[in-house]
C-alpha positions, 0 to 999 in steps of 0.5 A, spaced: 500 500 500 502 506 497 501 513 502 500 520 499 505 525 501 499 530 499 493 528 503 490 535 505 488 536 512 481 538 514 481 544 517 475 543 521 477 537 524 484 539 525 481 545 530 476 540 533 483 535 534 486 542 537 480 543 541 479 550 537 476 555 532 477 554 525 478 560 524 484 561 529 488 557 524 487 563 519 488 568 525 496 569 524 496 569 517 490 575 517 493 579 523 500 579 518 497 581 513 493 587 517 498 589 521 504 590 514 497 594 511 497 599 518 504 599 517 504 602 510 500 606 513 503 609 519 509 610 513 505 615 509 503 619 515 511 618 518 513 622 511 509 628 512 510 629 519 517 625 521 517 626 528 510 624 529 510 619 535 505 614 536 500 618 540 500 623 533 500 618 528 494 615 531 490 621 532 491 622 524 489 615 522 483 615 528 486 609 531 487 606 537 495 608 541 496 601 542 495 598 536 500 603 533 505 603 538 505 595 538 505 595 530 511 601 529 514 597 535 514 590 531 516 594 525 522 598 529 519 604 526 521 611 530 520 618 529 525 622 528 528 626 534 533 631 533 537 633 539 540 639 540 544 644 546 540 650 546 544 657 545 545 663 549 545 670 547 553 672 548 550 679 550 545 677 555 551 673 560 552 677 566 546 681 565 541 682 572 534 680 571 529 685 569 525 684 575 519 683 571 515 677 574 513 671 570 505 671 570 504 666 566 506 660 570 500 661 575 496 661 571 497 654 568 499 652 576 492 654 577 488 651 570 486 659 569 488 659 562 482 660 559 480 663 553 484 666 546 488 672 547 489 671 555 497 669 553 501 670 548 508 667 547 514 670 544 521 668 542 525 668 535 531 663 532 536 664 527 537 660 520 543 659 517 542 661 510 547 661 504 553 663 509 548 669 512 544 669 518 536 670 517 532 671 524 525 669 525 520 671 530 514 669 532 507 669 537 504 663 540 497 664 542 498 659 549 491 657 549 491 653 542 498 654 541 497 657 534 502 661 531 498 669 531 505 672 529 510 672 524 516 676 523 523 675 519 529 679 518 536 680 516 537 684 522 537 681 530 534 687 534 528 690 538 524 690 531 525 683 529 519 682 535 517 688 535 515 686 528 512 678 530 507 683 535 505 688 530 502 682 526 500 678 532 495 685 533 494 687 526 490 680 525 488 677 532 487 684 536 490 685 543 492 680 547 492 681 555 499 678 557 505 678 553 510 673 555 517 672 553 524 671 556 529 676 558 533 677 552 535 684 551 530 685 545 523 683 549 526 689 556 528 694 550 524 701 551 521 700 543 518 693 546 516 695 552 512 701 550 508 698 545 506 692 549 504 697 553 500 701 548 496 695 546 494 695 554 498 689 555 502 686 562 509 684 561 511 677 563 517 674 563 520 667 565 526 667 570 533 668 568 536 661 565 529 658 565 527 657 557 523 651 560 519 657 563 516 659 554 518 652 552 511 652 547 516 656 543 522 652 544 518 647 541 515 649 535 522 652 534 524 645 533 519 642 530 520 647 524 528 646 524 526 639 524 521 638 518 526 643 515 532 639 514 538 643 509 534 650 508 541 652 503 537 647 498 532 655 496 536 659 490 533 666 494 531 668 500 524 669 498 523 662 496 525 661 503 522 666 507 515 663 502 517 656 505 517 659 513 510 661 512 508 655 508 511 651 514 507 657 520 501 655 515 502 647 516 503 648 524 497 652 524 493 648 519 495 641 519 499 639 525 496 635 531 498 638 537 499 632 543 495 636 548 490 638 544 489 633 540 487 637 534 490 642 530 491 649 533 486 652 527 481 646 529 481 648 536 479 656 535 474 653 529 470 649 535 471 655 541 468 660 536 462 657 533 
């Protein structure tokens, strides 16, 4: 008698013998076979947003963050992270603190952060481009952490931010504290006054403490990360247009952790 090598195996009798469902014999096959589709998935996100987490990436795909942590751990898929030492203003060590208290940090101690335009946040960076130095300041409104500010400039002086606050006014009005550390341009006469104009109160963190206007420090590195080489622009125009294209995606298409939506998002459903 001659025995078959290929004899099929009944499946329902196997899972009966194994004391099983039949379908949990399928079951490796198909959760391979999802978990490779969410991790095409969780790639697309990843080359829109590299230093998305699996909390961001699970909000933009509406899934658990769970499942897409377990899945990116499987495919040893992580976000980018850029590290980096903070810089200090040459000019501003030695200097004595302006004795200007930081009025903001009660307010998040106390969960008194209520509304738009109670705080706006301010700080600026420089980008190295073309061998030249081109300086950005910005204004972050705290309670939504939307960029309400802009100002780029050739020079680093007390307009540069006196600039981002003109914006920051002109498009969104006045704001009740105005935030910042205690660099020389923010205690500069031309800056002070014109806070004072808008019938603002001046805040500034504690010398040496960037933590204390950390919303800036963060949305700086997130902006130099998602820039890469800026040196790849032929103009500054074609560069000061991408800083407004990237304030644009922060505003409009970032997910913000905490708020779990976009800066834009939140202020649509507060003001409807």
């Amino acid at each position: 008698m001659i025995c078959s090598l290929t004899t099929k195996v009944n499946k329902t009798k196997l899972a009966k013998d194994l004391g099983v469902s039949r379908s949990s014999l399928y079951y490796k096959r198909r959760r391979e076979e999802t978990d490779l589709e969410l991790k095409r998935q969780i790639e697309a996100v990843m080359v829109d947003h590299k230093d998305y987490g699996h909390k961001r990436i699970a909000m933009d795909l509406k899934m658990g963050h769970n499942r897409i942590r377990r899945v990116m751990k499987k495919y040893n898929l992580k976000p980018y992270r850029r590290h980096h030492k903070g810089w200090v203003k040459k000019k501003d060590l030695g200097k004595p603190a302006t004795g200007i208290p930081n009025l903001v940090q009660p307010l998040l101690e106390q969960k008194l952060l209520v509304k738009f335009n109670q705080v706006w946040c301010t700080d600026f960076t420089y980008i190295k481009f073309q061998g030249k130095f081109i300086y950005l300041a910005t204004i972050i409104d705290l309670f939504n952490r939307e960029i309400v500010g802009v100002n780029i400039s050739r020079f680093h002086n007390r307009f540069l931010v006196v600039g981002a606050l003109e914006d920051a006014v002109i498009h969104y009005g006045v704001v009740e504290i105005v935030h910042s550390d205690q660099g020389s341009e923010y205690d500069s006469e031309e800056f002070i006054a014109f806070v004072k104009i808008i019938g603002a109160k001046i805040s500034m963190s504690e010398k040496a403490s960037p933590w204390q206007n950390g919303h800036q420090e963060s949305f700086f590195g997130h902006f130099k990360l998602e820039a890469g080489d800026l040196n790849r622009f032929k103009t500054i125009g074609e560069l000061i247009e991408y800083i407004y294209q990237q304030v644009y995606y922060y505003n409009h298409k970032r997910i913000h952790s905490v708020l779990k939506m976009t800066p834009v998002e939140k202020r649509k459903r507060m003001t409807v």
